[in-house]
C-alpha positions as CSV (number, residue, x, y, z in Angstrom):
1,X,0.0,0.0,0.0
2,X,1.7,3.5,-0.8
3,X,1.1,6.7,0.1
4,X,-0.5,9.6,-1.9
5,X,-1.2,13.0,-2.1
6,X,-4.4,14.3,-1.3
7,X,-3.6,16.9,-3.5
8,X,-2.6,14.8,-6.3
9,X,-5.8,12.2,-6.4
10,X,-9.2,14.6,-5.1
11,X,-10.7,17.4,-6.9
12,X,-10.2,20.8,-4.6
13,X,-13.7,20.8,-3.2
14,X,-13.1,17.5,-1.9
15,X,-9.6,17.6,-0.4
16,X,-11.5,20.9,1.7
17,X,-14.2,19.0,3.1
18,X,-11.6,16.3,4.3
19,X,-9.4,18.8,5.7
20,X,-12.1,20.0,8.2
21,X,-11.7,16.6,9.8
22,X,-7.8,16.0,9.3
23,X,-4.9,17.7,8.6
24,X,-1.3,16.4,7.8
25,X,-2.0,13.0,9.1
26,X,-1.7,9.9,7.3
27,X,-5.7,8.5,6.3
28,X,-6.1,4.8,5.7
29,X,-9.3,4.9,3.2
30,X,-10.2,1.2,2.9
31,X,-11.8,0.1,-0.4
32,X,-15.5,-1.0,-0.7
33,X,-16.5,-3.9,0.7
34,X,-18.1,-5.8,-2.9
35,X,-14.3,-4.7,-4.4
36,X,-11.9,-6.5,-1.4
37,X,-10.8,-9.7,-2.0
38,X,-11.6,-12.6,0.4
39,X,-8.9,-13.7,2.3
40,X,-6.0,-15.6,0.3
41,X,-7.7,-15.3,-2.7
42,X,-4.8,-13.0,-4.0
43,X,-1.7,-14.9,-2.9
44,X,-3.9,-18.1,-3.9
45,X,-3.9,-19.7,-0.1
46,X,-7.4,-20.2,-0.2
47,X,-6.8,-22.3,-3.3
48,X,-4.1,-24.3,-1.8
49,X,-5.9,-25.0,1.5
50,X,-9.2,-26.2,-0.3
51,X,-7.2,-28.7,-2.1
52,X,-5.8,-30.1,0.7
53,X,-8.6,-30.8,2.4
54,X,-9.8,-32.1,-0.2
55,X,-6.9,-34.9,-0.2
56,X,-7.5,-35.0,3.8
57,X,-11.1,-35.7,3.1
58,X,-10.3,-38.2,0.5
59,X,-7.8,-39.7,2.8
60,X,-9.8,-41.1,5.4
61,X,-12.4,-41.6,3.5
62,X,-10.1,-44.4,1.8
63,X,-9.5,-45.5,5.4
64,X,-6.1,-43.4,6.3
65,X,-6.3,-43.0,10.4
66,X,-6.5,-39.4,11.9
67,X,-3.0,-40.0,13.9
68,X,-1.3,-40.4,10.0
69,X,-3.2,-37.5,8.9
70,X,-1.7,-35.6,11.5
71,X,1.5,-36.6,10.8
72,X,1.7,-36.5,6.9
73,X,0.2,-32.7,7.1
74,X,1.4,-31.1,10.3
75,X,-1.8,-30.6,12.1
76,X,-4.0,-30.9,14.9
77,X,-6.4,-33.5,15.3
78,X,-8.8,-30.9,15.8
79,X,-8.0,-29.5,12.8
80,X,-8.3,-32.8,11.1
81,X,-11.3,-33.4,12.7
82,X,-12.7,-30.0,11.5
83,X,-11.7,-31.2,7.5
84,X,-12.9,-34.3,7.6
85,X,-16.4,-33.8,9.3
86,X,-17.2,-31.1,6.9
């Protein structure tokens, strides 16, 4: 996230109204709410976790015990617990 000019990215009458709330401060002005991207959908986590629960799932489905699932994917067994009961 970078920094930018009020003076350089809102019209005059705009930048005046905002300056009778703040002055020379820095102003985090988050984006819409329909235009933010769920989390890891940029970095492509959310992708990555999906699919391996899905092979978790699979998994013990096919009769793989929660102790190896632990093991083969570094987790909890609550966590496996969570993936596998859906």
């Amino acid at each position: 996230m970078g920094y930018r000019n009020g003076k350089d990215v809102l019209p005059d009458y705009l930048l005046k109204k905002v300056q009778e709330y703040i002055q020379g401060e820095l102003l985090y002005i988050p984006k819409e709410e329909n235009n933010r991207a769920r989390w890891g959908e940029l970095s492509g986590a959310r992708e990555l976790y999906h699919l391996r629960n899905q092979k978790i799932y699979k998994q013990y489905n096919n009769g793989v015990s929660l102790d190896e699932l632990m093991v083969k994917y570094s987790l909890s067994e609550e966590s496996i617990r969570k993936i596998v009961t859906g």
